[in-house]
N, C-alpha and C positions, 0 to 999 in steps of 0.2 A: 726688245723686239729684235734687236739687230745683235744681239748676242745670240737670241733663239736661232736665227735663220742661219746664222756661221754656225753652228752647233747643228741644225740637220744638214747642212750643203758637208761640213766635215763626217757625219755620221754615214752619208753615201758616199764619199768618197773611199772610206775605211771598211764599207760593206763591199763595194763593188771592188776595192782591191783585195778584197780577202775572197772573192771568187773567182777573180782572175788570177791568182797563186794557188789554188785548189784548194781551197779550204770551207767549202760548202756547208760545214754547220754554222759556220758565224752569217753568210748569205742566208741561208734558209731559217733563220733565227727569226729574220725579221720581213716578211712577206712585203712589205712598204720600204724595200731597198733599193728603188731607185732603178733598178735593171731592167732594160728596154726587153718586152716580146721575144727580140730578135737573141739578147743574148741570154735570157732564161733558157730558150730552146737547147740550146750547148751548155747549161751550168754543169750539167750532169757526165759529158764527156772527156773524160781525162785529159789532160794537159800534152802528154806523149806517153809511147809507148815502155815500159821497162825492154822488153825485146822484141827487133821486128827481124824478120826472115826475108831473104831475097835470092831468087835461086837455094844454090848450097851455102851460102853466107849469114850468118845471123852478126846481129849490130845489138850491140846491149849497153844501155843508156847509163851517165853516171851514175854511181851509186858513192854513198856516203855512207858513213856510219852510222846505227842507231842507236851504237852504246859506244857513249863518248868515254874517253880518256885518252893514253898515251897514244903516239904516233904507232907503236907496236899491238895495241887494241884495235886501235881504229882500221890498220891494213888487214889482220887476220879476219875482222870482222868481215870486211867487206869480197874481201877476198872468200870468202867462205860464202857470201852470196851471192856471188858473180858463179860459182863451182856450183850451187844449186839451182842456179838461172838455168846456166848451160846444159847440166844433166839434163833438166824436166825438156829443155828444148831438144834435147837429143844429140847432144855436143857432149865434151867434157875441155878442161884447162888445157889437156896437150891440143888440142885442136882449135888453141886459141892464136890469132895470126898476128894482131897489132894488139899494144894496148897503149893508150895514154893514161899517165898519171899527175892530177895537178896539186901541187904541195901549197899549202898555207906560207910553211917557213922550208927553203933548200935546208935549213941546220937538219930536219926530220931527213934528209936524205937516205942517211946511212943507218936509220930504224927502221924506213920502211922496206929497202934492200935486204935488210937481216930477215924479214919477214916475208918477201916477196920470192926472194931464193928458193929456188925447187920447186915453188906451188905448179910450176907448168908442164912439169916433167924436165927429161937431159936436154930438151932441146926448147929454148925460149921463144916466146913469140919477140918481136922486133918491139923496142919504147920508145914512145917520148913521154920524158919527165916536165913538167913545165913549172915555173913557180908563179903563183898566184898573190893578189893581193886580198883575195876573200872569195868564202866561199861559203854555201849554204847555210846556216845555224852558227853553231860551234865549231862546225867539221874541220879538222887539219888537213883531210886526204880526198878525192875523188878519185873512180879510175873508172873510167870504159873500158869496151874491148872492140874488136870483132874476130870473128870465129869460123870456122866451117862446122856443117853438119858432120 
């Protein structure tokens, strides 16, 4: 009995935190998970936005890699969808103002430099580099931005 009842109190705990990280098929898997009225109503509302706009400014949320491997993959990658963000927003990379990037390990420093070189045009936006002690999944690399139109 008392194995059963720590086995559903953990089954909703592990349901309700997998709705609260966005991951809505393991929640909706099991209609009997536990989740009050109040917070079904928002299951379905994303967590935040990838880019929001403000005036001429756009803010574009980290992004990580979705094809893991070296620290030289993981920037090109991402990097490459921060440049597609921006486009569809009506921006591009020279029109990007700040960016921050959070490193797994400072060693990847001078991979993702080799890699991040140029993507902006002659003229850089301003960084901060930070080092992390973890970060989403696997990921080695995160970077925001912010932009102008």
């Amino acid at each position: 009995m008392q194995k059963e009842k720590r086995r559903t109190i953990l089954k909703k705990l592990i349901i309700t935190a997998t709705g609260i990280a966005g991951i809505p098929e393991l929640t909706a898997a099991n209609p009997d998970s536990g989740i009050s009225p109040a917070e079904k109503e928002y299951q379905d509302i994303p967590l935040f936005s990838p880019v929001t706009k403000s005036g001429d400014l756009l803010f574009l949320s980290g992004k990580v890699s979705a094809v893991p491997g070296d620290i030289a993959t993981e920037t090109k990658n991402i990097l490459d969808k921060m440049e597609d963000e921006l486009t569809k927003a009506g921006s591009s990379m020279k029109k990007v103002l700040k960016v921050t990037v959070y490193l797994k390990s400072m060693d990847d420093f001078a991979g993702m430099n080799a890699i991040y070189r140029g993507r902006f045009g002659a003229t850089p936006p301003v960084r901060t580099t930070v080092g992390v002690s973890e970060l989403v999944g696997t990921a080695k690399i995160e970077i925001d931005c912010i932009a102008t139109v």
